[in-house]
mmCIF entry with sequence, helices, sheets and N, C-alpha, C, O atoms, coordinates in Angstrom:
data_MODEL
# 
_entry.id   MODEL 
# 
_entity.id                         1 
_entity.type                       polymer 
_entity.pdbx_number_of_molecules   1 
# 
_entity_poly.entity_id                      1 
_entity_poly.type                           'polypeptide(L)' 
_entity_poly.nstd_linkage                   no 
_entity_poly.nstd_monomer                   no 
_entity_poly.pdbx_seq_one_letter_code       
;(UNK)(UNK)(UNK)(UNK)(UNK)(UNK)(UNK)(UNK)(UNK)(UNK)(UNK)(UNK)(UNK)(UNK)(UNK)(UNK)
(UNK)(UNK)(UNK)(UNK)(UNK)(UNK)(UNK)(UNK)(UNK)(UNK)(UNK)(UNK)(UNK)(UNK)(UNK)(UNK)
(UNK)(UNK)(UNK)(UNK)(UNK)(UNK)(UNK)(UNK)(UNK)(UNK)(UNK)(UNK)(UNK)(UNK)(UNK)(UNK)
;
_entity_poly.pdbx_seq_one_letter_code_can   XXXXXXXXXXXXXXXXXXXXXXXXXXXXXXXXXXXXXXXXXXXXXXXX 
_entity_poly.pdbx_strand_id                 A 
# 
loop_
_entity_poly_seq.entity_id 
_entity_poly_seq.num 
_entity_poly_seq.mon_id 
_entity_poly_seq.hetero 
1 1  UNK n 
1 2  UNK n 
1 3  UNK n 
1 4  UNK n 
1 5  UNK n 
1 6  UNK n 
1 7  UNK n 
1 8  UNK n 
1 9  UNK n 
1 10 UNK n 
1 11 UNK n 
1 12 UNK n 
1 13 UNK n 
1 14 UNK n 
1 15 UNK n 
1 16 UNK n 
1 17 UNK n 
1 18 UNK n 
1 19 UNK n 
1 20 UNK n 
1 21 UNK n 
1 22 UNK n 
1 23 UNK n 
1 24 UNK n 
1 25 UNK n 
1 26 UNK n 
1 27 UNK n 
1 28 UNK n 
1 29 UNK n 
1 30 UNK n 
1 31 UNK n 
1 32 UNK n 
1 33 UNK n 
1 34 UNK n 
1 35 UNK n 
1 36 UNK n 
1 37 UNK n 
1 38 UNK n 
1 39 UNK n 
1 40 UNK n 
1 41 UNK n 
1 42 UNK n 
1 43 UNK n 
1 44 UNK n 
1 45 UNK n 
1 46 UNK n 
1 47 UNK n 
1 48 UNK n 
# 
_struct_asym.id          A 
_struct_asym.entity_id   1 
# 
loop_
_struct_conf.conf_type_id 
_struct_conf.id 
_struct_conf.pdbx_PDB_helix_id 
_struct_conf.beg_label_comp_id 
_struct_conf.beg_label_asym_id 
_struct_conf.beg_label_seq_id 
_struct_conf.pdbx_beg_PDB_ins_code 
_struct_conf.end_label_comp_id 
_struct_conf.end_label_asym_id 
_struct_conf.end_label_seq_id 
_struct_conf.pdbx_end_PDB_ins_code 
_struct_conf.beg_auth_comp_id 
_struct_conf.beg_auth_asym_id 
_struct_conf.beg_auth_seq_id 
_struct_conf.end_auth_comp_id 
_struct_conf.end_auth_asym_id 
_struct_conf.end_auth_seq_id 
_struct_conf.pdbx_PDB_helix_class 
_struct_conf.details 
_struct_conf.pdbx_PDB_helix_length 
HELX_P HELX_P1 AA1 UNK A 12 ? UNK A 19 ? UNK A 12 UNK A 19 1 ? 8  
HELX_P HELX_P2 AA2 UNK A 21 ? UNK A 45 ? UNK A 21 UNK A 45 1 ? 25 
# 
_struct_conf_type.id          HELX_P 
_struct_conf_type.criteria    ? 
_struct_conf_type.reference   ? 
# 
loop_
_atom_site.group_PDB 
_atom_site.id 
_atom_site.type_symbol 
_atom_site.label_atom_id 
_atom_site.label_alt_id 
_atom_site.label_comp_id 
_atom_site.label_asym_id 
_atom_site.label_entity_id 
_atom_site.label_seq_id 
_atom_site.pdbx_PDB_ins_code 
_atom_site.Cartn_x 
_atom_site.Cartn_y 
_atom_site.Cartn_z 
_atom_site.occupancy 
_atom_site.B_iso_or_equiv 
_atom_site.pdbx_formal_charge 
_atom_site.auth_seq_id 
_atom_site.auth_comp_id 
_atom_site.auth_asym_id 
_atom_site.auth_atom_id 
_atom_site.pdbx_PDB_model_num 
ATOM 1   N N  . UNK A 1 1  ? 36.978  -8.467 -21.778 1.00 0.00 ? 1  UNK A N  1 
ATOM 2   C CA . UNK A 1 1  ? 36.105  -7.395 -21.306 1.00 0.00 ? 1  UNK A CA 1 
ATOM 3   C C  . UNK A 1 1  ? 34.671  -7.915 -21.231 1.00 0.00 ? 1  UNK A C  1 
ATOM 4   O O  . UNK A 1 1  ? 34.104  -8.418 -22.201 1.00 0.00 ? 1  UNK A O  1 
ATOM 5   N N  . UNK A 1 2  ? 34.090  -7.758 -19.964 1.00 0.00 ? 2  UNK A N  1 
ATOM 6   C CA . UNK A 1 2  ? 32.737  -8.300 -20.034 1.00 0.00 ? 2  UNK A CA 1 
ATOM 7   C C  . UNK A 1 2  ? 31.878  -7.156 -20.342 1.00 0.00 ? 2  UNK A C  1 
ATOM 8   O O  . UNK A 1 2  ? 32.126  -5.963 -20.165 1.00 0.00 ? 2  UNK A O  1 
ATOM 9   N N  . UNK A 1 3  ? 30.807  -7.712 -20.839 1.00 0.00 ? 3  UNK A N  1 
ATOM 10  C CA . UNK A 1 3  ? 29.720  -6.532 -21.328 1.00 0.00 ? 3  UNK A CA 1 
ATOM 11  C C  . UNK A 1 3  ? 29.166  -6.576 -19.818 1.00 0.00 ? 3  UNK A C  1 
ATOM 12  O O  . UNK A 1 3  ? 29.442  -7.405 -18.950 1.00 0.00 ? 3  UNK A O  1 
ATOM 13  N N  . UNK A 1 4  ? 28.362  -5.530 -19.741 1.00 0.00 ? 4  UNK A N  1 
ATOM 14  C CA . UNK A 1 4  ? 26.907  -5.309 -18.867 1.00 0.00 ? 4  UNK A CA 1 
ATOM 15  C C  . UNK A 1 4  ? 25.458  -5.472 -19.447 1.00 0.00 ? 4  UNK A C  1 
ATOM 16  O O  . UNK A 1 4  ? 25.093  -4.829 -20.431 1.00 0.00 ? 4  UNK A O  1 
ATOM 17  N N  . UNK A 1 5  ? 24.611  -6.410 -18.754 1.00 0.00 ? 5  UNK A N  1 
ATOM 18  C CA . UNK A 1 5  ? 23.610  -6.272 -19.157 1.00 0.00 ? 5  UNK A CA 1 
ATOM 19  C C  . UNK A 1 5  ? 22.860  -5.024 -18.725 1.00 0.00 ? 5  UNK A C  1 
ATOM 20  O O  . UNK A 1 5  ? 22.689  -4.924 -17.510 1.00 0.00 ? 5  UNK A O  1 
ATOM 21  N N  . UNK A 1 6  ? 22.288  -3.868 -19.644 1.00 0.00 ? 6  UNK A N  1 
ATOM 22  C CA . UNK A 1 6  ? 21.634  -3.225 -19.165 1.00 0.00 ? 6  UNK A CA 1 
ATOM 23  C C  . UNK A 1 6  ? 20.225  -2.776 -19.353 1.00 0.00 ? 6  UNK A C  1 
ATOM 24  O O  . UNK A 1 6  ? 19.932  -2.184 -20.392 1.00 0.00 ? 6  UNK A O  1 
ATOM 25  N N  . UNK A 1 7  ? 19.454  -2.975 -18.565 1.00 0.00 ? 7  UNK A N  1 
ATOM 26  C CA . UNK A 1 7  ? 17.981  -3.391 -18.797 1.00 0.00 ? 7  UNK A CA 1 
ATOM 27  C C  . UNK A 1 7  ? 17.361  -1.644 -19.533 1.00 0.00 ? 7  UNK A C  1 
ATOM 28  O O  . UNK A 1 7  ? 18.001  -0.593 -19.508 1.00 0.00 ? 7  UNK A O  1 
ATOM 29  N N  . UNK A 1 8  ? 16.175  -1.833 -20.031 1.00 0.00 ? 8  UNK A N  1 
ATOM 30  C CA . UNK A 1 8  ? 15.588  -0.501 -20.689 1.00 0.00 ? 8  UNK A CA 1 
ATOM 31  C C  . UNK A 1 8  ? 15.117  0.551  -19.477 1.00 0.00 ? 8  UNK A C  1 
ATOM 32  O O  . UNK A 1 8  ? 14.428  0.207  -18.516 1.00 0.00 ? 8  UNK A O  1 
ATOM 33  N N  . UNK A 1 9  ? 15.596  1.829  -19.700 1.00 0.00 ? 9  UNK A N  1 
ATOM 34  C CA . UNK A 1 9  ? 15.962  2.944  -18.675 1.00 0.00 ? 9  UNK A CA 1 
ATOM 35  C C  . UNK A 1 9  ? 14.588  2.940  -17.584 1.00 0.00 ? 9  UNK A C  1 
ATOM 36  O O  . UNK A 1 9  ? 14.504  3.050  -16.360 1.00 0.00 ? 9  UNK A O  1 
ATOM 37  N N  . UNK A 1 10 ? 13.536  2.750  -18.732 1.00 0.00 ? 10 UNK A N  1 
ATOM 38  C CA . UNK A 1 10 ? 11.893  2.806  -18.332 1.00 0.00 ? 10 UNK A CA 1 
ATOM 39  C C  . UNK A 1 10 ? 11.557  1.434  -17.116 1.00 0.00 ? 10 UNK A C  1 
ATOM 40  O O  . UNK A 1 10 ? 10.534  1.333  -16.440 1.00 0.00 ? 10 UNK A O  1 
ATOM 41  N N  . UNK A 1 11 ? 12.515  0.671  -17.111 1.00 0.00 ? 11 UNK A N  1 
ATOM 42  C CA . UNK A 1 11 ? 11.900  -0.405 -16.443 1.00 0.00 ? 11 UNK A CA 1 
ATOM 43  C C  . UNK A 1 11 ? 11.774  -0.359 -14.650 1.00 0.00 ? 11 UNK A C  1 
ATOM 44  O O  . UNK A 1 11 ? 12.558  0.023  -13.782 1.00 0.00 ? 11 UNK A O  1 
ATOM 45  N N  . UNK A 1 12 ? 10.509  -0.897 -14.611 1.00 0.00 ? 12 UNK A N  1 
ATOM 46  C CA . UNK A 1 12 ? 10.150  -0.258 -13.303 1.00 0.00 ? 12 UNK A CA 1 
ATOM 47  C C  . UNK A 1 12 ? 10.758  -0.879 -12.213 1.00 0.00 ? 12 UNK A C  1 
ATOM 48  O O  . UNK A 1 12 ? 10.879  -0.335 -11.115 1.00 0.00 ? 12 UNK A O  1 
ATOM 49  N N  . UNK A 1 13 ? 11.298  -2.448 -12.592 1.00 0.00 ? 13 UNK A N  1 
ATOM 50  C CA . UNK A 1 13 ? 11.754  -3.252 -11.246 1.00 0.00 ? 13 UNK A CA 1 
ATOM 51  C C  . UNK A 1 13 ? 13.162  -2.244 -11.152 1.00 0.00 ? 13 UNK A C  1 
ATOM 52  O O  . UNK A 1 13 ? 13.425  -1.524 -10.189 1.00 0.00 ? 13 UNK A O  1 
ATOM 53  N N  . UNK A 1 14 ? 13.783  -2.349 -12.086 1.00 0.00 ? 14 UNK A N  1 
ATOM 54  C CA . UNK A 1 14 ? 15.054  -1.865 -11.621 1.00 0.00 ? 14 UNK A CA 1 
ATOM 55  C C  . UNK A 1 14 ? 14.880  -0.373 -11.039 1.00 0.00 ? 14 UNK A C  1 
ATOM 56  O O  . UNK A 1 14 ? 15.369  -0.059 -9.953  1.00 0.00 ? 14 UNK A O  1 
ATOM 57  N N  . UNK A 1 15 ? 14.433  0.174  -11.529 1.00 0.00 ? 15 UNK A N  1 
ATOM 58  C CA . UNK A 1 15 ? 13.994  1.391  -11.019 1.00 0.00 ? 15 UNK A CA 1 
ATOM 59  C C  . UNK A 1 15 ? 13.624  1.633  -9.374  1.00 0.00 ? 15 UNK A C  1 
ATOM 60  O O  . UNK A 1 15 ? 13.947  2.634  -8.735  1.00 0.00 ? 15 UNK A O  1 
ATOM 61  N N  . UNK A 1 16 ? 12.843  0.431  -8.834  1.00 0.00 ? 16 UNK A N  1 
ATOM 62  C CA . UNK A 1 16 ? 12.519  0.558  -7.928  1.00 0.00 ? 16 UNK A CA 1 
ATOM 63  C C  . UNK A 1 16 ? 13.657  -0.278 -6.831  1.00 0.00 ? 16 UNK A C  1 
ATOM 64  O O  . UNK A 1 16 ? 13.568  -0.148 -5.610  1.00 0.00 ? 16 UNK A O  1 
ATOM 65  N N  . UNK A 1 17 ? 14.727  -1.150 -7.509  1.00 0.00 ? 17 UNK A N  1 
ATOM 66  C CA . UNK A 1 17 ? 15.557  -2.049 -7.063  1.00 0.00 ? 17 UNK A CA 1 
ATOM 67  C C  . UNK A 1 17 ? 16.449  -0.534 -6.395  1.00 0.00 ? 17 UNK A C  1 
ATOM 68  O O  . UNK A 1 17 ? 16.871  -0.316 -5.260  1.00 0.00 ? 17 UNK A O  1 
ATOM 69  N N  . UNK A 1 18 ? 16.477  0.085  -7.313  1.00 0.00 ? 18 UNK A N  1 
ATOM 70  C CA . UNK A 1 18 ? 17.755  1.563  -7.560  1.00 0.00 ? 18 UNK A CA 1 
ATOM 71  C C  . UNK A 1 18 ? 17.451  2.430  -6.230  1.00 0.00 ? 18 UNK A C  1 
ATOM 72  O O  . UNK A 1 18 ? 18.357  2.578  -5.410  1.00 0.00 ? 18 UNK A O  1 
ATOM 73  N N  . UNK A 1 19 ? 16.278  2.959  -6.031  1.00 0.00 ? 19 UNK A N  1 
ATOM 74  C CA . UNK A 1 19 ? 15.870  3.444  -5.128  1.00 0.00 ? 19 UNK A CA 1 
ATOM 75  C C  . UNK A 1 19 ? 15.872  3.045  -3.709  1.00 0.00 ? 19 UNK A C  1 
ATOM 76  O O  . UNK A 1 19 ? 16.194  3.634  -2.677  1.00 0.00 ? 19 UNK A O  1 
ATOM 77  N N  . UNK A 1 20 ? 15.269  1.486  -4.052  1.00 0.00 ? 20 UNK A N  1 
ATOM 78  C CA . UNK A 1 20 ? 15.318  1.288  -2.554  1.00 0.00 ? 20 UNK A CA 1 
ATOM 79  C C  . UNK A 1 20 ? 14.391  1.370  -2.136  1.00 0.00 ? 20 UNK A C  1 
ATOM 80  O O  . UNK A 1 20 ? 13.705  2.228  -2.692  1.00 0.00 ? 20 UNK A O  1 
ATOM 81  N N  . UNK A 1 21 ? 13.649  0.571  -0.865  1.00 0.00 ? 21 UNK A N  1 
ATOM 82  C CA . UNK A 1 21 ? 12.277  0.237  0.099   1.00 0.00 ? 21 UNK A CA 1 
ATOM 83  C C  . UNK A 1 21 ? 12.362  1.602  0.704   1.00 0.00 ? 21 UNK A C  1 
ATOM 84  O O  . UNK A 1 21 ? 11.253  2.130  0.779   1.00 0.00 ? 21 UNK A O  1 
ATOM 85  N N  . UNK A 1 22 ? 13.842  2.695  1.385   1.00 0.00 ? 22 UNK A N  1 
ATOM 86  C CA . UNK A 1 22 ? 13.369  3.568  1.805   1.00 0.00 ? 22 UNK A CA 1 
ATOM 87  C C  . UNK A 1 22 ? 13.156  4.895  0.882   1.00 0.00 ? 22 UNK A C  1 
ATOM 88  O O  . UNK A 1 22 ? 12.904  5.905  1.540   1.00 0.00 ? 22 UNK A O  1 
ATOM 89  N N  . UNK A 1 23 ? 13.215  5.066  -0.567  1.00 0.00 ? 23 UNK A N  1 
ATOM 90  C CA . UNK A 1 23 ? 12.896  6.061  -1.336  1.00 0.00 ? 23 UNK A CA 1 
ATOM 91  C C  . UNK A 1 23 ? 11.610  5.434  -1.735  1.00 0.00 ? 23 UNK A C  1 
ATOM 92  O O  . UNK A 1 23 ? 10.746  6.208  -2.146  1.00 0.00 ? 23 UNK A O  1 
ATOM 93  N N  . UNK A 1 24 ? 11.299  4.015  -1.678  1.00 0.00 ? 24 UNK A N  1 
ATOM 94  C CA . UNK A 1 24 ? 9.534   3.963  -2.304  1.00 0.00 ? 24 UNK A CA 1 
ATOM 95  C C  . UNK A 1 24 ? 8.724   4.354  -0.757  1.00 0.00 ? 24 UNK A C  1 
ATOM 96  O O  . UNK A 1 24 ? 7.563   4.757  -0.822  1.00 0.00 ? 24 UNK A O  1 
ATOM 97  N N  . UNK A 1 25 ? 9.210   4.251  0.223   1.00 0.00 ? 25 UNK A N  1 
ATOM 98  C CA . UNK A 1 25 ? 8.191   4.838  1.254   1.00 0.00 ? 25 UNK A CA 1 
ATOM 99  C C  . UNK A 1 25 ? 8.095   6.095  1.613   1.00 0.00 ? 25 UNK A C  1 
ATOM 100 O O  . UNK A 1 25 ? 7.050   6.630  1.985   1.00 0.00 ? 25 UNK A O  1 
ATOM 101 N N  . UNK A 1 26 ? 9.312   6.695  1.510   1.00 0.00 ? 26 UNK A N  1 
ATOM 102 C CA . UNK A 1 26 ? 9.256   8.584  1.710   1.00 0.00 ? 26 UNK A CA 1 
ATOM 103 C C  . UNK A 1 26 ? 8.154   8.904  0.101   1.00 0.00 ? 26 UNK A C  1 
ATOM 104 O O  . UNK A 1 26 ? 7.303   9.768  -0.113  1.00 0.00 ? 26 UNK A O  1 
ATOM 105 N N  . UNK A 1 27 ? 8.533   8.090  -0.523  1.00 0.00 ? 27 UNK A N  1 
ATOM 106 C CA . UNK A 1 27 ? 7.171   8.805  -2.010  1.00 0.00 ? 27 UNK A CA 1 
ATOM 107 C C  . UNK A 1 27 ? 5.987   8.592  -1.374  1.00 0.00 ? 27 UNK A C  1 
ATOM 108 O O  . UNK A 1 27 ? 5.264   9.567  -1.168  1.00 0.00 ? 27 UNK A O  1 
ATOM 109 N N  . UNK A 1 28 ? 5.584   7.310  -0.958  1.00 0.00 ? 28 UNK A N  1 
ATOM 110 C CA . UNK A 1 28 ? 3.917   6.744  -0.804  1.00 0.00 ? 28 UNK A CA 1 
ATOM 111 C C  . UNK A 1 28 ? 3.933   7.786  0.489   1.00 0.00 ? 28 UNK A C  1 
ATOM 112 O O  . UNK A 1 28 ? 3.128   8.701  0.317   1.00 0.00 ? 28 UNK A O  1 
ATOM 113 N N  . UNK A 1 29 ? 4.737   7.873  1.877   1.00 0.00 ? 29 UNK A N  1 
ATOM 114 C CA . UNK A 1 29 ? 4.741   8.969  2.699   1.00 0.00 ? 29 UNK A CA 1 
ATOM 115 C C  . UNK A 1 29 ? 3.500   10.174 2.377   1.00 0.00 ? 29 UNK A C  1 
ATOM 116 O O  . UNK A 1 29 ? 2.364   10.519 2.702   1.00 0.00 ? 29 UNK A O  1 
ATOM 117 N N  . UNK A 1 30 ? 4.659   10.510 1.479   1.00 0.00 ? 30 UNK A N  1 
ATOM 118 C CA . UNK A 1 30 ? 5.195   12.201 1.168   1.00 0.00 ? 30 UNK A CA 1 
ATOM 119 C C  . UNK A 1 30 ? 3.570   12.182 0.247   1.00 0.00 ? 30 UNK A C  1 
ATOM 120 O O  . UNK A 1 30 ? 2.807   13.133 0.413   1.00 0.00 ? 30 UNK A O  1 
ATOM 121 N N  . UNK A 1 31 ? 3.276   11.316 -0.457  1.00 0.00 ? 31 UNK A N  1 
ATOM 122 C CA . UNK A 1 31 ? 1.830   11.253 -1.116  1.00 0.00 ? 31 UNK A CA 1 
ATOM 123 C C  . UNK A 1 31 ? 0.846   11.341 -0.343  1.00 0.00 ? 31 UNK A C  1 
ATOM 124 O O  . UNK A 1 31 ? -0.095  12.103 -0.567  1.00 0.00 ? 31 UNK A O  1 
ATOM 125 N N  . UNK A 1 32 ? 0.933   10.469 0.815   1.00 0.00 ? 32 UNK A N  1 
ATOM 126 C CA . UNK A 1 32 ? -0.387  10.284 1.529   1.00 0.00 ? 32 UNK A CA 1 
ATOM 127 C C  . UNK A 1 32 ? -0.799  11.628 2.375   1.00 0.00 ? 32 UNK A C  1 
ATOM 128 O O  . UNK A 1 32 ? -1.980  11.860 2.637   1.00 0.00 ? 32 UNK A O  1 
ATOM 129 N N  . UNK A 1 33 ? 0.383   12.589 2.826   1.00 0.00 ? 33 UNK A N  1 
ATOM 130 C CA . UNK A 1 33 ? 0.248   13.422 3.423   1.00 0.00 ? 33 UNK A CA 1 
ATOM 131 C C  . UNK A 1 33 ? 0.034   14.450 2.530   1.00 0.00 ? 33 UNK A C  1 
ATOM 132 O O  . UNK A 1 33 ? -0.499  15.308 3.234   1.00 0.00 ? 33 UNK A O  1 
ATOM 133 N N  . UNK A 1 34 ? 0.125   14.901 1.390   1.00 0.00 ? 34 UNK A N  1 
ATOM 134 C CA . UNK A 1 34 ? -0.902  15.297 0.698   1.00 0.00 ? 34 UNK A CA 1 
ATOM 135 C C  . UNK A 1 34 ? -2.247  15.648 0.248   1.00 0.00 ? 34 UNK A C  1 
ATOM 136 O O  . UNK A 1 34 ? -2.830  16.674 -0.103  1.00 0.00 ? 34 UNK A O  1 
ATOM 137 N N  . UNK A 1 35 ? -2.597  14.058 0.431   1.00 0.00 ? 35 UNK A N  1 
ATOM 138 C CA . UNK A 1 35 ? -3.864  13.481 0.848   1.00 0.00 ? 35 UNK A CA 1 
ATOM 139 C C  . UNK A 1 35 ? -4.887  14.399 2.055   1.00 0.00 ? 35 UNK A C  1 
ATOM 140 O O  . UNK A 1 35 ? -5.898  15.085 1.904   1.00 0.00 ? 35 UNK A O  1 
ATOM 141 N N  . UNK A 1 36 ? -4.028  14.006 3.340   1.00 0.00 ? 36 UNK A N  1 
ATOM 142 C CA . UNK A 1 36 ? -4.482  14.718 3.764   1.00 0.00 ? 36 UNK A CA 1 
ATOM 143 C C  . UNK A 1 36 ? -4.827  16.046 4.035   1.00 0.00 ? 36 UNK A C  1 
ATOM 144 O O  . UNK A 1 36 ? -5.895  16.471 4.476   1.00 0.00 ? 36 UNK A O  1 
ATOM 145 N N  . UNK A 1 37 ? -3.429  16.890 3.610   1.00 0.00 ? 37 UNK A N  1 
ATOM 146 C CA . UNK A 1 37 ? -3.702  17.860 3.948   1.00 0.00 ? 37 UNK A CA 1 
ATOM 147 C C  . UNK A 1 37 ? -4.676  18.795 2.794   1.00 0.00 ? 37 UNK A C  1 
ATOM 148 O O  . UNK A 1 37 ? -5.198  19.888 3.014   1.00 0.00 ? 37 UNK A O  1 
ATOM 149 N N  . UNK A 1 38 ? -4.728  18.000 1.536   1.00 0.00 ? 38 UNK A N  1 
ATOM 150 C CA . UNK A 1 38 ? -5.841  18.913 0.869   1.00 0.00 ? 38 UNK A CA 1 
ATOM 151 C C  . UNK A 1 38 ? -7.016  18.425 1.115   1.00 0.00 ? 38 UNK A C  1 
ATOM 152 O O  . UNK A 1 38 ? -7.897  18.855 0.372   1.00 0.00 ? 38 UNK A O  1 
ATOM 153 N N  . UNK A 1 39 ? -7.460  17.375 2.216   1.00 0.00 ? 39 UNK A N  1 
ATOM 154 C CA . UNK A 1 39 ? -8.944  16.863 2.610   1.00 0.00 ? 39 UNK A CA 1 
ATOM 155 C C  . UNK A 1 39 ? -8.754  17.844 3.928   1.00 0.00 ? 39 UNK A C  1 
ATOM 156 O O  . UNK A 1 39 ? -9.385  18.900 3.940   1.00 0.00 ? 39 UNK A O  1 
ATOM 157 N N  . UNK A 1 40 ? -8.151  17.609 4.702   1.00 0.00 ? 40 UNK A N  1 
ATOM 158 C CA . UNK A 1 40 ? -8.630  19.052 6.028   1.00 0.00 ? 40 UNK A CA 1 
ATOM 159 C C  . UNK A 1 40 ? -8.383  20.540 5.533   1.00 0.00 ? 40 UNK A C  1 
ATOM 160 O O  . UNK A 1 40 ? -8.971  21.528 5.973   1.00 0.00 ? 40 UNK A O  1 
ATOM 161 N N  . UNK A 1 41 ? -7.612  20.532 4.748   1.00 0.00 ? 41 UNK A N  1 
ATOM 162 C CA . UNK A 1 41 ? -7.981  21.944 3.945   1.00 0.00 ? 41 UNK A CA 1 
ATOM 163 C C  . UNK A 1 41 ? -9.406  22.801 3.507   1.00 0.00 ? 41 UNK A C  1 
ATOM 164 O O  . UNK A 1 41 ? -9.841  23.936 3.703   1.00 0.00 ? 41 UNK A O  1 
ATOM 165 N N  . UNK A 1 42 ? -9.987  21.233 2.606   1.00 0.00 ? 42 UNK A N  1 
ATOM 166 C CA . UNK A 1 42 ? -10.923 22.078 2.128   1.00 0.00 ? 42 UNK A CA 1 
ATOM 167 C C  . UNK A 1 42 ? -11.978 21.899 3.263   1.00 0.00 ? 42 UNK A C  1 
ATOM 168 O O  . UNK A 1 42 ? -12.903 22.708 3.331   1.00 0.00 ? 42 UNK A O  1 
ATOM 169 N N  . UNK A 1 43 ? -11.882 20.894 4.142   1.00 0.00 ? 43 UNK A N  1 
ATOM 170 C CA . UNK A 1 43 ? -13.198 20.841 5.161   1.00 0.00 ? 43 UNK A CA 1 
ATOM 171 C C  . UNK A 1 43 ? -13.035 21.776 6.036   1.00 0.00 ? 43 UNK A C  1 
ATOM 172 O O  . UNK A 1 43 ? -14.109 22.234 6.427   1.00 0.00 ? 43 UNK A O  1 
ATOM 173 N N  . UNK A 1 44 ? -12.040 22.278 6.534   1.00 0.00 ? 44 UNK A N  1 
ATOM 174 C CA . UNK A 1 44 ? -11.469 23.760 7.422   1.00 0.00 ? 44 UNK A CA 1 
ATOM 175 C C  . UNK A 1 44 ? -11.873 24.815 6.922   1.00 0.00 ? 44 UNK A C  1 
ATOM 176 O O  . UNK A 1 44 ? -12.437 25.650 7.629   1.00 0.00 ? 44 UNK A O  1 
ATOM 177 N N  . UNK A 1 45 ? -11.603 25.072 5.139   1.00 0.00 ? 45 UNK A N  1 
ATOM 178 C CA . UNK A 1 45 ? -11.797 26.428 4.655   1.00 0.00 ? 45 UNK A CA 1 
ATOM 179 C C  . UNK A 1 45 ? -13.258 26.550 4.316   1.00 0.00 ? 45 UNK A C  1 
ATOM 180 O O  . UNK A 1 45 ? -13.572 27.681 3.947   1.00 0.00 ? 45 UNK A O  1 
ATOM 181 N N  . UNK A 1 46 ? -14.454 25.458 4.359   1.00 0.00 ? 46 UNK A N  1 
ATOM 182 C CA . UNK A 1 46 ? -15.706 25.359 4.378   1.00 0.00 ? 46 UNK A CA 1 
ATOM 183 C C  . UNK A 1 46 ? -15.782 25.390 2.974   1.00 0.00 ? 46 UNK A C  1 
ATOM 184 O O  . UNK A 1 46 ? -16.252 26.395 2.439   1.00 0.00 ? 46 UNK A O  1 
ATOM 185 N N  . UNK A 1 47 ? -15.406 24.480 2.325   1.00 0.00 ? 47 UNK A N  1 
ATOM 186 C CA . UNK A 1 47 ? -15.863 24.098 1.264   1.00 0.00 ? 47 UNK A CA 1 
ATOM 187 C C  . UNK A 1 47 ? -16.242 23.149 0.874   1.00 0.00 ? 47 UNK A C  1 
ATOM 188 O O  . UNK A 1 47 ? -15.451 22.233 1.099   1.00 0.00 ? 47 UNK A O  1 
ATOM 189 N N  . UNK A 1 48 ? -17.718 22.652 0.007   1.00 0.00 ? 48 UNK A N  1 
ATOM 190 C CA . UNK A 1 48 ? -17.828 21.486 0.075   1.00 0.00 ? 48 UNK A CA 1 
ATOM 191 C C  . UNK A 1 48 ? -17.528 20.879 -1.238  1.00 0.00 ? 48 UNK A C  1 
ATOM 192 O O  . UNK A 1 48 ? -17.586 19.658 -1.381  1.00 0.00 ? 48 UNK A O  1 
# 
């Protein structure tokens, strides 16, 4: 019976290995448009 190495739950490579190039870009995406929309928000609703 072979063991598995299994790395600590917290670790970020695997984490990001797990996900995948297209779940780290729908995040940075899904962030940036955020971004924007609470910067034309507040310049629309006249706030400075």
């Amino acid at each position: 019976m072979e063991q598995e190495n299994q790395a600590p739950p917290n670790n970020k490579k695997t984490w990001l290995k797990r996900i995948g190039i297209a779940g780290f870009l729908f995040f940075l995406l899904k962030g940036i448009a955020w971004l924007f929309v609470f910067y034309f928000g507040f310049k629309f609703s006249g706030c400075r």
